[in-house]
C-alpha positions as CSV (number, residue, x, y, z in Angstrom):
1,X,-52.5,-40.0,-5.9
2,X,-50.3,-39.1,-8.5
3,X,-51.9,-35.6,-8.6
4,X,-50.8,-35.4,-4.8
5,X,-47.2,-36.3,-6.0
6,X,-47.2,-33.8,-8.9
7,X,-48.5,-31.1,-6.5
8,X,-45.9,-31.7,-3.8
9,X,-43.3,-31.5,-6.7
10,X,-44.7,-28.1,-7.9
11,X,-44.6,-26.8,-4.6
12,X,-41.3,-28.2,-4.1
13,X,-40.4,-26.2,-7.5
14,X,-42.1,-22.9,-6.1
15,X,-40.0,-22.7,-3.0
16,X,-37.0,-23.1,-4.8
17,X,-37.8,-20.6,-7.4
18,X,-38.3,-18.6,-4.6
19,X,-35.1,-19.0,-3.0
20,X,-33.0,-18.6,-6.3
21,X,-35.1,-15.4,-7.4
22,X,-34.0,-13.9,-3.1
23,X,-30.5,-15.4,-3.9
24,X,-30.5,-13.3,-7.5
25,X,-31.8,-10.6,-5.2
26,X,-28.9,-10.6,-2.7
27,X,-26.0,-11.3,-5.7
28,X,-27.8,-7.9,-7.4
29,X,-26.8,-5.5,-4.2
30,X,-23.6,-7.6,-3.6
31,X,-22.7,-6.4,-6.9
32,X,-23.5,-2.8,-6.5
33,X,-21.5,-3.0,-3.5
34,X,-18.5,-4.5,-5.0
35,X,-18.6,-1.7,-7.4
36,X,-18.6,1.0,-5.0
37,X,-15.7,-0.9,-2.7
38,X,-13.8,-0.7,-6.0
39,X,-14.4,2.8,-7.0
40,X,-13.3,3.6,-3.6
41,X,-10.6,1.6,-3.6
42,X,-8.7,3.2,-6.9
43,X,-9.7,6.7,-5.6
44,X,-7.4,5.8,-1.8
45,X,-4.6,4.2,-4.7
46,X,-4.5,7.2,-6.6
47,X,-4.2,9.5,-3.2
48,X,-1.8,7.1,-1.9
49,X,-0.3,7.4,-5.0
50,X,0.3,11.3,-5.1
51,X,1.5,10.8,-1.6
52,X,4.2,9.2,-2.2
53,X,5.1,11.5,-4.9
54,X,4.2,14.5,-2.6
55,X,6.7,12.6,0.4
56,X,9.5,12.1,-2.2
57,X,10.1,15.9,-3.2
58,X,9.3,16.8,-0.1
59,X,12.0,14.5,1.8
60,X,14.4,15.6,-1.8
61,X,15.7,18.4,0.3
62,X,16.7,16.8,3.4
63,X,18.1,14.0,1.4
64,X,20.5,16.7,0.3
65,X,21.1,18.0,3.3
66,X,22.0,14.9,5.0
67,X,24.3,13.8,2.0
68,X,26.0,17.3,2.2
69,X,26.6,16.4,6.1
70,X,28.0,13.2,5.4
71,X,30.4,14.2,3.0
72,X,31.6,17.4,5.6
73,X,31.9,14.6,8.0
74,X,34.2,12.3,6.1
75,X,36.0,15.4,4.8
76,X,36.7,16.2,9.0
77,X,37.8,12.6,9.5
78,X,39.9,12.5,6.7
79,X,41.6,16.0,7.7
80,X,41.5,14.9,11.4
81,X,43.3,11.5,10.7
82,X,45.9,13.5,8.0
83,X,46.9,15.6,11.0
84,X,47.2,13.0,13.6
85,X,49.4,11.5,11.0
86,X,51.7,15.0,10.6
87,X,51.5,15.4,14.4
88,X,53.1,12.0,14.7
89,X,55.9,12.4,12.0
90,X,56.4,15.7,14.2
91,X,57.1,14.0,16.7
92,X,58.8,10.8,15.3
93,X,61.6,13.6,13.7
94,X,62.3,15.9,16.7
């Protein structure tokens, strides 16, 4: 009887030497996986990377532009609200 017993508990053994060897298995392509996700990954961060860098002097020239605009702009305002200002004293002294 107790060779029954120790039997059962090597077969019990077996299986799960079988499992963990199929879960080492599994774990060792996991791995292999996880390195090519990460390889990947840093190559996309790097072109997302020169990118941005490609956007910003790309988008420099506009940004000039549209500061140049802004300044014409407040230069017209300013000139338009100095001669509302004379048009009014004009008038105020006739």
């Amino acid at each position: 009887m107790n060779n029954d017993k120790i039997d059962k508990v090597l077969e019990k053994l077996d299986k799960i030497d079988e499992r963990v060897d199929r879960i080492d298995v599994t774990l060792g392509k996991q791995e292999v996986h996880l390195e090519e996700h990460i390889r990947r990954t840093n190559i996309l961060e790097g072109q997302i990377k020169e990118n941005e860098v490609r956007a910003e002097k790309d988008l420099a020239p506009i940004k000039k532009h549209v500061t140049l605009v802004n300044t014409v702009v407040k230069i017209l305002i300013f000139l338009g609200g100095l001669a509302g200002v004379a048009l009014t004293l004009k008038q105020l002294l006739e």
